[in-house]
mmCIF file of the N, C-alpha and C atoms, coordinates in Angstrom:
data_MODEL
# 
_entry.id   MODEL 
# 
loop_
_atom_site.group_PDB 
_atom_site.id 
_atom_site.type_symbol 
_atom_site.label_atom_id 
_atom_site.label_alt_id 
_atom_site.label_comp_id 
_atom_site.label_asym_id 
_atom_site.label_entity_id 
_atom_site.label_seq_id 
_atom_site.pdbx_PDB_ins_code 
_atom_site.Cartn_x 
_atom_site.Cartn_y 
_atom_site.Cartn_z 
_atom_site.occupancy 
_atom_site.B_iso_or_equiv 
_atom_site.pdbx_formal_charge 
_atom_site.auth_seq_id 
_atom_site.auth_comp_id 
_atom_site.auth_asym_id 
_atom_site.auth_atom_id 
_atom_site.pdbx_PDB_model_num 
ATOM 1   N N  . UNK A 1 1  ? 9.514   40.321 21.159 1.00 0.00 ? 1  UNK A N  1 
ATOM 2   C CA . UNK A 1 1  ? 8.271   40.067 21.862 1.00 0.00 ? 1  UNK A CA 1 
ATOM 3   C C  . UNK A 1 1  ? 7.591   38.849 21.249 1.00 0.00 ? 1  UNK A C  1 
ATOM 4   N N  . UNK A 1 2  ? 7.133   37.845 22.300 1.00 0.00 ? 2  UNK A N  1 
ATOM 5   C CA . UNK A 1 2  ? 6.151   36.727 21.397 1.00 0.00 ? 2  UNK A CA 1 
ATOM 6   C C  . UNK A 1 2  ? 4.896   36.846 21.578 1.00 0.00 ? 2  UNK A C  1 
ATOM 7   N N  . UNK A 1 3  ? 4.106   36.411 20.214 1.00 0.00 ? 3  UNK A N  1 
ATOM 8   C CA . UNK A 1 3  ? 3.116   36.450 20.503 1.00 0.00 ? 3  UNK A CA 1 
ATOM 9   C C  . UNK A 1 3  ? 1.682   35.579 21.154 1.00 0.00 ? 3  UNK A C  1 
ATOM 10  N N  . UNK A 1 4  ? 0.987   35.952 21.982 1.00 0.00 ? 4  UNK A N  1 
ATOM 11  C CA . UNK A 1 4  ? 0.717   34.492 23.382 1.00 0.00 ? 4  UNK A CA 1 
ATOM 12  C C  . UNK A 1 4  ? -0.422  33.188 21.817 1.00 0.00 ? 4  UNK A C  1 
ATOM 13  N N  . UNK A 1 5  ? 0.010   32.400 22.141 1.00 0.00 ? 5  UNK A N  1 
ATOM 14  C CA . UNK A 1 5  ? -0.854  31.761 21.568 1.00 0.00 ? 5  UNK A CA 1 
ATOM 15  C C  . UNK A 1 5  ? -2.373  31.541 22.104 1.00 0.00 ? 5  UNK A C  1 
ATOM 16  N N  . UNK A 1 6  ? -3.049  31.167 20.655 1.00 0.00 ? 6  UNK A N  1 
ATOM 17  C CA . UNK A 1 6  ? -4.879  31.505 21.249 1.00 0.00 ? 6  UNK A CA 1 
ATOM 18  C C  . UNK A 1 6  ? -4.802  29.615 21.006 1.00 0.00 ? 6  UNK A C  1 
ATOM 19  N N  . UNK A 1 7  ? -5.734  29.619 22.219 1.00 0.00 ? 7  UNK A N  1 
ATOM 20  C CA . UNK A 1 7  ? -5.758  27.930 22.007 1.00 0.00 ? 7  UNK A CA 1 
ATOM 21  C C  . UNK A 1 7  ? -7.110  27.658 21.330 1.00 0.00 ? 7  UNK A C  1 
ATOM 22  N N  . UNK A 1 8  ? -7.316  26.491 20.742 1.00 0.00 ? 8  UNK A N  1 
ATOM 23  C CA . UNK A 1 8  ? -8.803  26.130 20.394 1.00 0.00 ? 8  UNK A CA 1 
ATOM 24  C C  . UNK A 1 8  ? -9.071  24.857 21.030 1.00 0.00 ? 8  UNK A C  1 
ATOM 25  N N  . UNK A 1 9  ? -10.072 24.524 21.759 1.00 0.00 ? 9  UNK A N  1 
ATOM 26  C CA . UNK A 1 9  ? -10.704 23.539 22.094 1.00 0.00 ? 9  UNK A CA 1 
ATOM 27  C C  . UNK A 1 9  ? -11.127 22.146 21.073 1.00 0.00 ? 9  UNK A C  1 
ATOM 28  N N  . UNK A 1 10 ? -10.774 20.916 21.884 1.00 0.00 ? 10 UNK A N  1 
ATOM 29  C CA . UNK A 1 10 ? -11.092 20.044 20.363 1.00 0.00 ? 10 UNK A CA 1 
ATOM 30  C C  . UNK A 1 10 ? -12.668 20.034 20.011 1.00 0.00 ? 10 UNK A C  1 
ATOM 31  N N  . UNK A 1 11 ? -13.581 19.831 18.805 1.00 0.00 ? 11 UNK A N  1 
ATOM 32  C CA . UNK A 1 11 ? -14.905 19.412 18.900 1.00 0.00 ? 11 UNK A CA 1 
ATOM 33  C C  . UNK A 1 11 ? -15.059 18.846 19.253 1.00 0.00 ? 11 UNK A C  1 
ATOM 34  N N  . UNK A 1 12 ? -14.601 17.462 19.680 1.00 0.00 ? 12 UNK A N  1 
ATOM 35  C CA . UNK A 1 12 ? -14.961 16.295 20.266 1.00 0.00 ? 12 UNK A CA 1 
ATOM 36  C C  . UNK A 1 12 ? -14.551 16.354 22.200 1.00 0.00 ? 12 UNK A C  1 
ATOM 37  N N  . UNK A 1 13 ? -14.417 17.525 22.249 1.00 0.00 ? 13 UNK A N  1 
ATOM 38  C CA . UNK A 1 13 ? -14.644 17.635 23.594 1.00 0.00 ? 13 UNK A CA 1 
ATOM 39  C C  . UNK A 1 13 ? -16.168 17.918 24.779 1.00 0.00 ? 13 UNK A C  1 
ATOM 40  N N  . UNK A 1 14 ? -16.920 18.055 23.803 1.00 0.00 ? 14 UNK A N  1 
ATOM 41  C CA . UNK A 1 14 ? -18.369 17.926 24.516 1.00 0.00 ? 14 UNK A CA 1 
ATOM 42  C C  . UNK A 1 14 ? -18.386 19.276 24.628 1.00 0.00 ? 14 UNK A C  1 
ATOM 43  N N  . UNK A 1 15 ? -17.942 20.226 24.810 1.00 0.00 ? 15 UNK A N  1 
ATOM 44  C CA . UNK A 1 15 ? -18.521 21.523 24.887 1.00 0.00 ? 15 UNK A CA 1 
ATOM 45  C C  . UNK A 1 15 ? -18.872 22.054 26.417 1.00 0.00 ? 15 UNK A C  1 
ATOM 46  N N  . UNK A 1 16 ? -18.646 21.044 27.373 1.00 0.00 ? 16 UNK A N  1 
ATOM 47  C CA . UNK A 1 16 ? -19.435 20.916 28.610 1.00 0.00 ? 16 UNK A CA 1 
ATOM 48  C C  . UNK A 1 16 ? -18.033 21.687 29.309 1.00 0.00 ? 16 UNK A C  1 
ATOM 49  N N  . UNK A 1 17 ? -17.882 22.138 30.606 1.00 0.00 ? 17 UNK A N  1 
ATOM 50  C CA . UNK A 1 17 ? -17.260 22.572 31.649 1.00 0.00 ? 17 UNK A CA 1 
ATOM 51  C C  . UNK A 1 17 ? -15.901 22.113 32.115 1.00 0.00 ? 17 UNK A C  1 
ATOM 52  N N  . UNK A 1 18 ? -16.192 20.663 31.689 1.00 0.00 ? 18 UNK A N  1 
ATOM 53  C CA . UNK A 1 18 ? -15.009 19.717 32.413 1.00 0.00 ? 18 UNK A CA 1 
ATOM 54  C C  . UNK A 1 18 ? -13.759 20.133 31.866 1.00 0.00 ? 18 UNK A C  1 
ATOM 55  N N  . UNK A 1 19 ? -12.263 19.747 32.190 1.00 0.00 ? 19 UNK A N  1 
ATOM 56  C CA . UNK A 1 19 ? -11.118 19.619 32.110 1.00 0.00 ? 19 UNK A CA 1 
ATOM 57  C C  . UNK A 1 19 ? -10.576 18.636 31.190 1.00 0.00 ? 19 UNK A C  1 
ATOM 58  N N  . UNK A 1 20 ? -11.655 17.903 30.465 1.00 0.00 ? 20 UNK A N  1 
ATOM 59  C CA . UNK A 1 20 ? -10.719 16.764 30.231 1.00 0.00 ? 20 UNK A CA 1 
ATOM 60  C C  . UNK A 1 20 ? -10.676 17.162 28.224 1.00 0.00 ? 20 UNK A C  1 
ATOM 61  N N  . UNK A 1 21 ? -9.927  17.448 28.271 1.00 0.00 ? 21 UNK A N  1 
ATOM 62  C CA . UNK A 1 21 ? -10.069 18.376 26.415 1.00 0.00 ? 21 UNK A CA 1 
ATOM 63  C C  . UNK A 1 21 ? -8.694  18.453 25.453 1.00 0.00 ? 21 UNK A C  1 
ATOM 64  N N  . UNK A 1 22 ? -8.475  18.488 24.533 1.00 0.00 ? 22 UNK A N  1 
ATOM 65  C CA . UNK A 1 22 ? -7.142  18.464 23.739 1.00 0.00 ? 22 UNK A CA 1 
ATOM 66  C C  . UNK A 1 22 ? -7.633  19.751 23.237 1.00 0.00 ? 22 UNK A C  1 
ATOM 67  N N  . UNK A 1 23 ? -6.177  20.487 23.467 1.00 0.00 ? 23 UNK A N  1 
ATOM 68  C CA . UNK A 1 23 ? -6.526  22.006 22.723 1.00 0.00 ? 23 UNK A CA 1 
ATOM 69  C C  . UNK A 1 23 ? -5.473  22.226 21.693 1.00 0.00 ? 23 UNK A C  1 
ATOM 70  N N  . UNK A 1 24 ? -5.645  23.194 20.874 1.00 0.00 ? 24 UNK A N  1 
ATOM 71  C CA . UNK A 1 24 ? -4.343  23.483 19.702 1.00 0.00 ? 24 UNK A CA 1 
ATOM 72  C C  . UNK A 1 24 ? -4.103  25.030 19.418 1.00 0.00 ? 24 UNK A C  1 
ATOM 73  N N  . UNK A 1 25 ? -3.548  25.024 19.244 1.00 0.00 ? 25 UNK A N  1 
ATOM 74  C CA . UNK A 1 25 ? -2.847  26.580 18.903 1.00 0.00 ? 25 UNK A CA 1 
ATOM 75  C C  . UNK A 1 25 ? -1.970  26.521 17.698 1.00 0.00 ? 25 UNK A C  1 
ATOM 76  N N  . UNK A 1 26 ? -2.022  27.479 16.447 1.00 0.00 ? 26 UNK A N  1 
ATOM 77  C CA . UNK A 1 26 ? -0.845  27.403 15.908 1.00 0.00 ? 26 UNK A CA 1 
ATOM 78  C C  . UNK A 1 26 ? 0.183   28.728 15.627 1.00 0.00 ? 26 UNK A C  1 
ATOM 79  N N  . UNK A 1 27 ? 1.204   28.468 15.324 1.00 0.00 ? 27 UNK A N  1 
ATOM 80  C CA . UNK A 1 27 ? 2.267   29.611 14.861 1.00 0.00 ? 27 UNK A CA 1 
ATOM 81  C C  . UNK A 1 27 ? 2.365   29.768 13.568 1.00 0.00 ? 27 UNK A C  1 
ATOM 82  N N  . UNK A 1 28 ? 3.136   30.738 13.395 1.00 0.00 ? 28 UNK A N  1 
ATOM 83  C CA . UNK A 1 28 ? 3.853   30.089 11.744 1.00 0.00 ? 28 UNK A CA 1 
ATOM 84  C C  . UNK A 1 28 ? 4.369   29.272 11.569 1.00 0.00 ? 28 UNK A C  1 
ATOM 85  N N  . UNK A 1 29 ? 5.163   28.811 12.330 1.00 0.00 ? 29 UNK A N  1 
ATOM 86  C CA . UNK A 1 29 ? 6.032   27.280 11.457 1.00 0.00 ? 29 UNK A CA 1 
ATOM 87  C C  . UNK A 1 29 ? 5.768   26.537 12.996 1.00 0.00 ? 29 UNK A C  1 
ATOM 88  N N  . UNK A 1 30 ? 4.707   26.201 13.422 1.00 0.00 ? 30 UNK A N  1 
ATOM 89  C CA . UNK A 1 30 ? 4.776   24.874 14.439 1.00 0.00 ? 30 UNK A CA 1 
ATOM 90  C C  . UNK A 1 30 ? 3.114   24.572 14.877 1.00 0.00 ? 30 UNK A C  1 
ATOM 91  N N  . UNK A 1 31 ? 2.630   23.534 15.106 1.00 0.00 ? 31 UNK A N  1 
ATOM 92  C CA . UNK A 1 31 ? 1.322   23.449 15.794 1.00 0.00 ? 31 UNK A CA 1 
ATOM 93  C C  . UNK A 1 31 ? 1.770   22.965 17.231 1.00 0.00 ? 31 UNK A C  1 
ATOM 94  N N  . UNK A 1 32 ? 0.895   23.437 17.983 1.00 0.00 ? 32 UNK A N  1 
ATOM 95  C CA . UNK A 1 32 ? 1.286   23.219 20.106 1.00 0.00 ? 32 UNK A CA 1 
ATOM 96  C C  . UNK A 1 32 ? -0.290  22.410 19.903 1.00 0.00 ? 32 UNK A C  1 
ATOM 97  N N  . UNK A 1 33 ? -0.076  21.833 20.510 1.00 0.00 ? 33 UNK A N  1 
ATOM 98  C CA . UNK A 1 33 ? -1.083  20.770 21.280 1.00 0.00 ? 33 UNK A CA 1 
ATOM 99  C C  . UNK A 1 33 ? -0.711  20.720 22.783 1.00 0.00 ? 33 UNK A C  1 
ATOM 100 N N  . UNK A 1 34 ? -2.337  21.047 23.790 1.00 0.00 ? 34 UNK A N  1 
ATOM 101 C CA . UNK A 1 34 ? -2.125  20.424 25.120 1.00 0.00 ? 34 UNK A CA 1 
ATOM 102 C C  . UNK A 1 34 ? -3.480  20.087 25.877 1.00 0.00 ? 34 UNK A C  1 
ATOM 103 N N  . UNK A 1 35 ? -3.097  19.185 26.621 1.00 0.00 ? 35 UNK A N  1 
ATOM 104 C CA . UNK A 1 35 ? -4.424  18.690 27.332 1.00 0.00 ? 35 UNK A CA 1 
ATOM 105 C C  . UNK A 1 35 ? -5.143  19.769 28.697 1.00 0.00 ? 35 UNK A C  1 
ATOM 106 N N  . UNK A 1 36 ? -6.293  19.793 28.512 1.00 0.00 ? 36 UNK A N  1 
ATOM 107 C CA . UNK A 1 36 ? -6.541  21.301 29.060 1.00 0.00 ? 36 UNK A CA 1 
ATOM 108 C C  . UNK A 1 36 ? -6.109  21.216 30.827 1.00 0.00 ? 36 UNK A C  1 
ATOM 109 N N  . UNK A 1 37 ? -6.577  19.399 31.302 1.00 0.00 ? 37 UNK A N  1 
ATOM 110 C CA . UNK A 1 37 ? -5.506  19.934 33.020 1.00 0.00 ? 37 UNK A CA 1 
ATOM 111 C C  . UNK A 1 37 ? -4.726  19.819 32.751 1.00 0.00 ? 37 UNK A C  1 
ATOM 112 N N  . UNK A 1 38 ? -3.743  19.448 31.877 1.00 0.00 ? 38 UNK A N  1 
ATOM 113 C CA . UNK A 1 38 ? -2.246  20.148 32.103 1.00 0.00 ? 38 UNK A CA 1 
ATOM 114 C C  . UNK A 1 38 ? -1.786  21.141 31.306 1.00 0.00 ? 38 UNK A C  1 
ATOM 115 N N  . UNK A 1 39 ? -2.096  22.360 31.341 1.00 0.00 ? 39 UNK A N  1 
ATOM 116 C CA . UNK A 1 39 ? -1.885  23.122 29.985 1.00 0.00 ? 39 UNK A CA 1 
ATOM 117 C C  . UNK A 1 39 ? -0.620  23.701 30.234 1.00 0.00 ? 39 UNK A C  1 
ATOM 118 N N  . UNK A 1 40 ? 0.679   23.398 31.129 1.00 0.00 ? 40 UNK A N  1 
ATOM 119 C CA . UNK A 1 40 ? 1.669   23.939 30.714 1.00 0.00 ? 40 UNK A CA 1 
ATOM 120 C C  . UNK A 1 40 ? 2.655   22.854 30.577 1.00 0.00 ? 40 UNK A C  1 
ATOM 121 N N  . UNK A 1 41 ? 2.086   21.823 29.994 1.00 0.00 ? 41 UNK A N  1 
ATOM 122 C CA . UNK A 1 41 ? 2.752   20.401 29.130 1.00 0.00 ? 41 UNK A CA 1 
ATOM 123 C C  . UNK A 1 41 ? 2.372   21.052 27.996 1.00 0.00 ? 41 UNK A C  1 
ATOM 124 N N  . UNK A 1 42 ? 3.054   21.312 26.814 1.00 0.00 ? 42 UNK A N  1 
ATOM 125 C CA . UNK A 1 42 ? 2.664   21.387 25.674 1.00 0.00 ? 42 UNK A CA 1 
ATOM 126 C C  . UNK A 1 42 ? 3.489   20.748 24.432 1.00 0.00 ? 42 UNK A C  1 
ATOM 127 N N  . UNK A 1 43 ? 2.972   19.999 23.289 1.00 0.00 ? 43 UNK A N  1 
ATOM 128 C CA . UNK A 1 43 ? 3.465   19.317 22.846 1.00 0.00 ? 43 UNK A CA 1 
ATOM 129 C C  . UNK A 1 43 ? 3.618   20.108 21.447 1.00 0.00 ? 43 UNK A C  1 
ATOM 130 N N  . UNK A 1 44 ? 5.046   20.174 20.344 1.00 0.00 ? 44 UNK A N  1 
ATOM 131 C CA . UNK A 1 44 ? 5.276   21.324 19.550 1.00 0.00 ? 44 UNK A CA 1 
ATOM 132 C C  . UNK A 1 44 ? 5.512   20.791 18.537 1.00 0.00 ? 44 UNK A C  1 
ATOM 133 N N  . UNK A 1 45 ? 4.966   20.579 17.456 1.00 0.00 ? 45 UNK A N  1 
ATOM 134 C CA . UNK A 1 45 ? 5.398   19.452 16.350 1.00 0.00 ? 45 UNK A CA 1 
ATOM 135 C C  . UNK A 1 45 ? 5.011   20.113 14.988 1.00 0.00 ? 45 UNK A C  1 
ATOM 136 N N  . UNK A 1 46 ? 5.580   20.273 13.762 1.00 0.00 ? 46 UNK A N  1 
ATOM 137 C CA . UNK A 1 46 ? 5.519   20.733 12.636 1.00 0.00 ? 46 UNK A CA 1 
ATOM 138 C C  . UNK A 1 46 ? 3.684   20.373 12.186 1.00 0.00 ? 46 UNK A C  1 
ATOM 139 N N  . UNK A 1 47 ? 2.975   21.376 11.467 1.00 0.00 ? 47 UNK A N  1 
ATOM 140 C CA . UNK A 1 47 ? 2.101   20.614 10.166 1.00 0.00 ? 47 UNK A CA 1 
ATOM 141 C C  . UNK A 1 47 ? 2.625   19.160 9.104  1.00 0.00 ? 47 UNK A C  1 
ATOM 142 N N  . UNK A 1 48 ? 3.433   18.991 8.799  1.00 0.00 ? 48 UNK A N  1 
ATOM 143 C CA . UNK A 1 48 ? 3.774   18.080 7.660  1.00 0.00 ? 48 UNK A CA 1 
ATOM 144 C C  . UNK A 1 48 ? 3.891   16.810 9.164  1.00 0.00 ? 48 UNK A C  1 
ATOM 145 N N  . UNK A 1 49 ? 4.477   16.728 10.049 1.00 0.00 ? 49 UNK A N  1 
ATOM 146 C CA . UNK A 1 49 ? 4.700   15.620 11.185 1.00 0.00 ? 49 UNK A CA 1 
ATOM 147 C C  . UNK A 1 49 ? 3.415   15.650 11.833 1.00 0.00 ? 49 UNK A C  1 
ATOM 148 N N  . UNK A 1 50 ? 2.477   16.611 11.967 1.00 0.00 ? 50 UNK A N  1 
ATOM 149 C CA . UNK A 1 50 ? 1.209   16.335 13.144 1.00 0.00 ? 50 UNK A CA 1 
ATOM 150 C C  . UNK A 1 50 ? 0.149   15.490 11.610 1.00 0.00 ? 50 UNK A C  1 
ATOM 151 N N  . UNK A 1 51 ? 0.114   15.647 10.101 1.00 0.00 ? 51 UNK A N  1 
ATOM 152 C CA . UNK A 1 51 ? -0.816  15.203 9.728  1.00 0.00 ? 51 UNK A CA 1 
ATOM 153 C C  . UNK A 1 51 ? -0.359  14.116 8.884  1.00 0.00 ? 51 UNK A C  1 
ATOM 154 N N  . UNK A 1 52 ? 1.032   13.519 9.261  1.00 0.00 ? 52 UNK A N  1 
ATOM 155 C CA . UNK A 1 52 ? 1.321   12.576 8.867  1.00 0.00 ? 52 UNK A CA 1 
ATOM 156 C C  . UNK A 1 52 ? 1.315   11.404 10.199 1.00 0.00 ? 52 UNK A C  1 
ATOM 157 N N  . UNK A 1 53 ? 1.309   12.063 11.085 1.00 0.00 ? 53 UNK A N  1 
ATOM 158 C CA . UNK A 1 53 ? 0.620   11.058 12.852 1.00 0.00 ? 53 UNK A CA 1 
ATOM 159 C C  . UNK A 1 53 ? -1.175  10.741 12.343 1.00 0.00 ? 53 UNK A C  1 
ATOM 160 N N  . UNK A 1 54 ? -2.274  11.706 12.173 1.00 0.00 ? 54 UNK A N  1 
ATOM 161 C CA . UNK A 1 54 ? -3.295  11.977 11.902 1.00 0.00 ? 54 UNK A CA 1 
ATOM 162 C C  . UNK A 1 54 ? -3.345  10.669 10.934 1.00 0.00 ? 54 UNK A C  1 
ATOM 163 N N  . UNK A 1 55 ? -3.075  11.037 9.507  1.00 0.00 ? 55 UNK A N  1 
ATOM 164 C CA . UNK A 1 55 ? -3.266  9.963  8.366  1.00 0.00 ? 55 UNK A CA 1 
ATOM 165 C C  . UNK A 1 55 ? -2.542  8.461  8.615  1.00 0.00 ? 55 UNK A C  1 
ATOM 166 N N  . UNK A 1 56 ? -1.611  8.381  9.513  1.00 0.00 ? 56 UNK A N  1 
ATOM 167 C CA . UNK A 1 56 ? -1.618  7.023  9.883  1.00 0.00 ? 56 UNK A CA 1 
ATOM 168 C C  . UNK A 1 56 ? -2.341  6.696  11.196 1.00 0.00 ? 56 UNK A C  1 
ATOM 169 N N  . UNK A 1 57 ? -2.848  7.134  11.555 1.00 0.00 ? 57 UNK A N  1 
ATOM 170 C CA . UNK A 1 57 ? -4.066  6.779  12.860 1.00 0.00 ? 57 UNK A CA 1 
ATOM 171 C C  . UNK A 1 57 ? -5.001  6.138  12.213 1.00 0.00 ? 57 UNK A C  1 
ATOM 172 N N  . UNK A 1 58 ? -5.994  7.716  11.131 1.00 0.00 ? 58 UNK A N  1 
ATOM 173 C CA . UNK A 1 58 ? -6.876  6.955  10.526 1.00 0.00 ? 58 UNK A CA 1 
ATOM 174 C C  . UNK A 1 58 ? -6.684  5.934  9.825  1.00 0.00 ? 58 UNK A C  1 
ATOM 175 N N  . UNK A 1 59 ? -5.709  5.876  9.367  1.00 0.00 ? 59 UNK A N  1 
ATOM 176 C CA . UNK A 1 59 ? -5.783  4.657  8.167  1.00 0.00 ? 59 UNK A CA 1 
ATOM 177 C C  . UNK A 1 59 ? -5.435  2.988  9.107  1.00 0.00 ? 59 UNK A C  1 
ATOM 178 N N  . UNK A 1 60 ? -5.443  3.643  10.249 1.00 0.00 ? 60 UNK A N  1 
ATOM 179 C CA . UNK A 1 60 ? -4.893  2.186  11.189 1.00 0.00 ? 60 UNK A CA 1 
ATOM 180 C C  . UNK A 1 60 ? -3.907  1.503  10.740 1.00 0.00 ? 60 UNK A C  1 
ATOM 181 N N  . UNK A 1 61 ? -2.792  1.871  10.355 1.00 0.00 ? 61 UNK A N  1 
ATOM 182 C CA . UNK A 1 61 ? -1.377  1.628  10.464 1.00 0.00 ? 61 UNK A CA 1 
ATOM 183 C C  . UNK A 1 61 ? -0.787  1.731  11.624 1.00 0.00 ? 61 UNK A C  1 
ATOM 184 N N  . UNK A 1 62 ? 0.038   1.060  11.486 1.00 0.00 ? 62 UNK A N  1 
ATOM 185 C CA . UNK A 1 62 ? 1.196   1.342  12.636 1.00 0.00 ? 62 UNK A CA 1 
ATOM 186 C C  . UNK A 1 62 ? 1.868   2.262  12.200 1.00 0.00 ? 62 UNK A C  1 
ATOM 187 N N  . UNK A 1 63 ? 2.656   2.307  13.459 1.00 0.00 ? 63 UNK A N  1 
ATOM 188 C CA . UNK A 1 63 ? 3.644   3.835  13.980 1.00 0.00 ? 63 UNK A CA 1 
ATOM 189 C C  . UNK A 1 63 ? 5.113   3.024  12.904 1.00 0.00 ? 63 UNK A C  1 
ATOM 190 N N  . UNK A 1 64 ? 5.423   3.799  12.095 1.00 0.00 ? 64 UNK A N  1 
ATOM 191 C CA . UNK A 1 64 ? 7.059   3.545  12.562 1.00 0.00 ? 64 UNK A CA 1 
ATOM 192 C C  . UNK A 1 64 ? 7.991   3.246  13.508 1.00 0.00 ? 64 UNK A C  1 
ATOM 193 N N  . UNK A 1 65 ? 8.843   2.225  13.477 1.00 0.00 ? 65 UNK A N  1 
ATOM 194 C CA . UNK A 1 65 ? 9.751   1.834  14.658 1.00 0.00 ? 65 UNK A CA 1 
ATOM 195 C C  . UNK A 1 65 ? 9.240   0.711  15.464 1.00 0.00 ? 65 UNK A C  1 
# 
């Protein structure tokens, strides 16, 4: 049996009604990210890979590749 994931809303989504929002959910070994109108796109990427995307954003680096 799996268990359903609980999503969280981003803070920086305004709090307001609209659709337009990044949400997250996590497991034990994966974080899901999805944008709230499309919520059955979901994107599935480790902790150690989602806050190593994060710390090169902020730091305004480029991407690898």
């Amino acid at each position: 049996m799996t268990t359903p994931l609980t999503w969280q809303k981003s803070s920086f989504s305004g709090g307001g009604t609209g659709d337009s929002c990044v949400e997250l959910a996590d497991s034990p070994t994966a974080i899901h990210l999805r944008e709230s109108d499309t919520p059955t796109t979901i994107l599935t990427t480790t902790p150690t890979a989602l806050y190593a995307l994060l710390a090169t954003l902020k730091n305004g680096n480029d991407l690898p590749g």
